[in-house]
C-alpha positions as CSV (number, residue, x, y, z in Angstrom):
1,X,-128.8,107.8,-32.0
2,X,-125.8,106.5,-34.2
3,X,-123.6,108.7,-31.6
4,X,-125.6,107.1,-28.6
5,X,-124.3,103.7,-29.4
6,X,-120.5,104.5,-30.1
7,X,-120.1,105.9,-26.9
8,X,-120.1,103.8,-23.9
9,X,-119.6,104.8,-20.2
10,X,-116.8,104.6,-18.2
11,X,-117.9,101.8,-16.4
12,X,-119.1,99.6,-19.7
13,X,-115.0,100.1,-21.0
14,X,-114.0,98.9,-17.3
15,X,-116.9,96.0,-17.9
16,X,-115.4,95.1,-21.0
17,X,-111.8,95.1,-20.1
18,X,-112.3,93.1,-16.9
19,X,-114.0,90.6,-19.0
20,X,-111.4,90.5,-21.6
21,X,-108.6,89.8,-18.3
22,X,-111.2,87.6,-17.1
23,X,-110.9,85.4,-20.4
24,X,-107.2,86.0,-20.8
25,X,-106.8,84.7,-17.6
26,X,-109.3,81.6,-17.5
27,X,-107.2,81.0,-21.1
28,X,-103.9,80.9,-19.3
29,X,-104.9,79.3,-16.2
30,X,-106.9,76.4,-18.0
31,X,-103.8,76.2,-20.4
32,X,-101.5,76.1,-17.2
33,X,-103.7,73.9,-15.6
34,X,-104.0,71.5,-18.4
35,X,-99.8,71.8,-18.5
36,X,-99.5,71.0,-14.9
37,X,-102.3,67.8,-15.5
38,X,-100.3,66.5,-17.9
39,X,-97.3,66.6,-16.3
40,X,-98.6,65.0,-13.2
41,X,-100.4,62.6,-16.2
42,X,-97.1,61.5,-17.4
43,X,-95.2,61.8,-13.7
44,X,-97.8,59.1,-12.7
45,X,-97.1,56.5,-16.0
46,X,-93.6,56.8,-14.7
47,X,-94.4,56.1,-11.8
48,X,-96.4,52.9,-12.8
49,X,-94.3,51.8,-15.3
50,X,-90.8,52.4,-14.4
51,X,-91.2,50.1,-11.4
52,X,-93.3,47.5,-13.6
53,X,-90.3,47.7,-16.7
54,X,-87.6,47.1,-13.5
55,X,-89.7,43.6,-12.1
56,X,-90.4,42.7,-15.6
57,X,-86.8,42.7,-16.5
58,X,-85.5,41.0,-12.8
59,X,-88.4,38.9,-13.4
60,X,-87.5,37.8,-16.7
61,X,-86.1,34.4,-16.1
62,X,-89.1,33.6,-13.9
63,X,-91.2,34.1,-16.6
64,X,-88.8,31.9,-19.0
65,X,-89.0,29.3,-16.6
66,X,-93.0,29.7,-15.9
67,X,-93.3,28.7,-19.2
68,X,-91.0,25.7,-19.5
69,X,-92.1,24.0,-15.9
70,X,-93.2,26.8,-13.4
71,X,-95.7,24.4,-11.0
72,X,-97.5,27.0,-10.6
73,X,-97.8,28.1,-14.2
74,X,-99.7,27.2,-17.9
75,X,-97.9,23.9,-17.4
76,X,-100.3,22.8,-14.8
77,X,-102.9,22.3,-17.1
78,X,-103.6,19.4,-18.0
79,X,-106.7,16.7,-19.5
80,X,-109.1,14.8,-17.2
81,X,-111.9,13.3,-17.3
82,X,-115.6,13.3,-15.9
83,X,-118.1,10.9,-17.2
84,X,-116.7,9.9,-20.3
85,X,-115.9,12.9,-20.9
86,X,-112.4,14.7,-21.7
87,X,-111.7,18.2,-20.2
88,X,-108.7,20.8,-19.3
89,X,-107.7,21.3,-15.5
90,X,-105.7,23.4,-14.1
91,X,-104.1,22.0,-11.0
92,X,-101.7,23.1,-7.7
93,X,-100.9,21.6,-4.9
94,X,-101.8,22.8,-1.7
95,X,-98.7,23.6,0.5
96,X,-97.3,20.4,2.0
97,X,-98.3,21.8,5.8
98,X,-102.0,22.9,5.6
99,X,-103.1,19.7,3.7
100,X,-104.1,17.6,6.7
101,X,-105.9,20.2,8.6
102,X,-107.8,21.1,4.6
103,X,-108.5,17.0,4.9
104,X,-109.6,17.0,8.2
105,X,-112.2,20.4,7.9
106,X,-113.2,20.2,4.6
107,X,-115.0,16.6,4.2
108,X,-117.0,18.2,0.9
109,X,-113.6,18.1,-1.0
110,X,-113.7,16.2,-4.8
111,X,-111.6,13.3,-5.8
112,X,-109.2,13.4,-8.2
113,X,-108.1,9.9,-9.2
114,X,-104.3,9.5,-11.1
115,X,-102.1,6.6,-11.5
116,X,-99.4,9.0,-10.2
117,X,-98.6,11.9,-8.2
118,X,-100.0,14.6,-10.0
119,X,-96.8,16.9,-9.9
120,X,-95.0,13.9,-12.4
121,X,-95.8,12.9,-15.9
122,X,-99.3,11.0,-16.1
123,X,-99.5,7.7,-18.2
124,X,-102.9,8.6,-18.8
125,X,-105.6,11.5,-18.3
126,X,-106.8,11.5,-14.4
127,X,-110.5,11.0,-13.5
128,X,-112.2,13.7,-11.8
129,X,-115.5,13.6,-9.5
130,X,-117.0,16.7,-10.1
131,X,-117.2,19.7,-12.7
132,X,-118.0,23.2,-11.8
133,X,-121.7,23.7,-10.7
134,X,-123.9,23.2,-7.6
135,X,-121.8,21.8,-5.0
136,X,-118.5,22.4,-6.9
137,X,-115.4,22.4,-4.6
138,X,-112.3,23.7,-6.0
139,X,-110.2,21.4,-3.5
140,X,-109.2,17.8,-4.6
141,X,-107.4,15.4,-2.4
142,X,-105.7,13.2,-5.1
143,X,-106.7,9.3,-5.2
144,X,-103.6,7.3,-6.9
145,X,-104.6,3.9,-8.2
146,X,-102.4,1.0,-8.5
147,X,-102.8,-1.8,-11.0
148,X,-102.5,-5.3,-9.6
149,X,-100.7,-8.0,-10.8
150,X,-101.9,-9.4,-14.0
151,X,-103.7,-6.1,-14.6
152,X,-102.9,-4.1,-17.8
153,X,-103.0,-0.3,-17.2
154,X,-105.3,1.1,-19.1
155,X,-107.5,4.6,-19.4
156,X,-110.5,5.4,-16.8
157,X,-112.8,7.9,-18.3
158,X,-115.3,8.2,-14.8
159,X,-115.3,7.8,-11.0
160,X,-117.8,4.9,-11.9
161,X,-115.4,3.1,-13.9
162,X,-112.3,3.7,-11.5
163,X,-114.7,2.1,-8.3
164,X,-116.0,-1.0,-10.5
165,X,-112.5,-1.9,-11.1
166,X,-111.5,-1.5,-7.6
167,X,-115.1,-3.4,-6.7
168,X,-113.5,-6.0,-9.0
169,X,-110.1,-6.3,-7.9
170,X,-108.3,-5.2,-10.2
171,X,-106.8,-1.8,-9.5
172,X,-105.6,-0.5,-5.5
173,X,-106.7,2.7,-4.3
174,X,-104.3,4.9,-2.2
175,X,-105.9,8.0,-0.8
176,X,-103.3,10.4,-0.1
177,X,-102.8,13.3,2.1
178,X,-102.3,15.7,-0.9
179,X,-104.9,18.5,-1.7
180,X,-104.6,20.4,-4.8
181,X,-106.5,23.4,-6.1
182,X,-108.3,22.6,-9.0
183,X,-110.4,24.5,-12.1
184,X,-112.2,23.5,-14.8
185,X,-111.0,25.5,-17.7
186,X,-112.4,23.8,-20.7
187,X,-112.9,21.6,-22.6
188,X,-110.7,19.0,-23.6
189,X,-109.4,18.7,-27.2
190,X,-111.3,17.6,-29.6
């Protein structure tokens, strides 16, 4: 019986070679394969992040500037308030030729009210009409107001506030034709 099992057929020793190439060549192809994934792997980061190093660096100064004045950038953000109270906006004005017809189609747009043009230095916080939530329109078509004589500027914390002293006489309201994009993005400092 001992002889029985040390000797094997001709076609078991084929079995058992073919199944050693087999593995020896599943081994090298998997290892080739995994070669050749990670050489498309690292052709594709190359790819992606050659081109982005190359905008980066001819973006650079865009960025720089982004940060000390961009319009469009962090600097747009800004405090307003809503019913007393104080939050952060971001804003950006609409371009200059698709305001009226926003104006004109879009008669659900908030009011944001500033006692000047939102793209220069405010003396105080504006005042805005709504806050994100049922009904929320992310289009504002600004509201300057205008102390009148005799009239000492002073802070406006709601819409309520802002149309009492207008009831009153003693600010001017100038709707203008400017529409700016606005977010709530928190809260304002405490």
């Amino acid at each position: 019986m001992a002889g029985r099992h040390t000797a094997r057929s001709n076609t078991e020793i084929v079995h058992e070679y073919a199944q050693r190439l087999y593995e020896a060549y599943l081994y090298s192809h998997y290892s080739d394969q995994r070669r050749h994934n990670m050489n498309i792997r690292k052709s594709a980061l190359a790819f992606i992040f050659i081109p982005l190093a190359l905008l980066l660096a001819t973006m650079g100064p865009a960025v720089a500037h982004a940060a000390t004045g961009d319009p469009e950038g962090v600097t747009t953000q800004m405090p307003a308030f809503f019913n007393g109270q104080q939050f952060t906006v971001n804003m950006l004005e609409l371009s200059g030729n698709s305001e009226p017809a926003i104006i004109a189609n879009n008669p659900s747009a908030n009011t944001i009210y500033a006692q000047a043009d939102l793209d220069q230095a405010q003396p105080f916080p504006p005042v805005i009409n709504d806050i994100q939530g049922v009904g929320f329109n992310p289009l504002w078509q600004q509201v300057l107001i205008h102390f009148n004589p005799g009239v000492t500027p002073h802070q406006f914390t709601s819409e309520t506030e802002v149309l009492a002293a207008a009831a009153a006489g003693q600010i001017t309201l100038e709707v203008t034709n400017e529409v700016y994009r606005c977010s709530v993005v928190g809260p304002g400092p405490k």
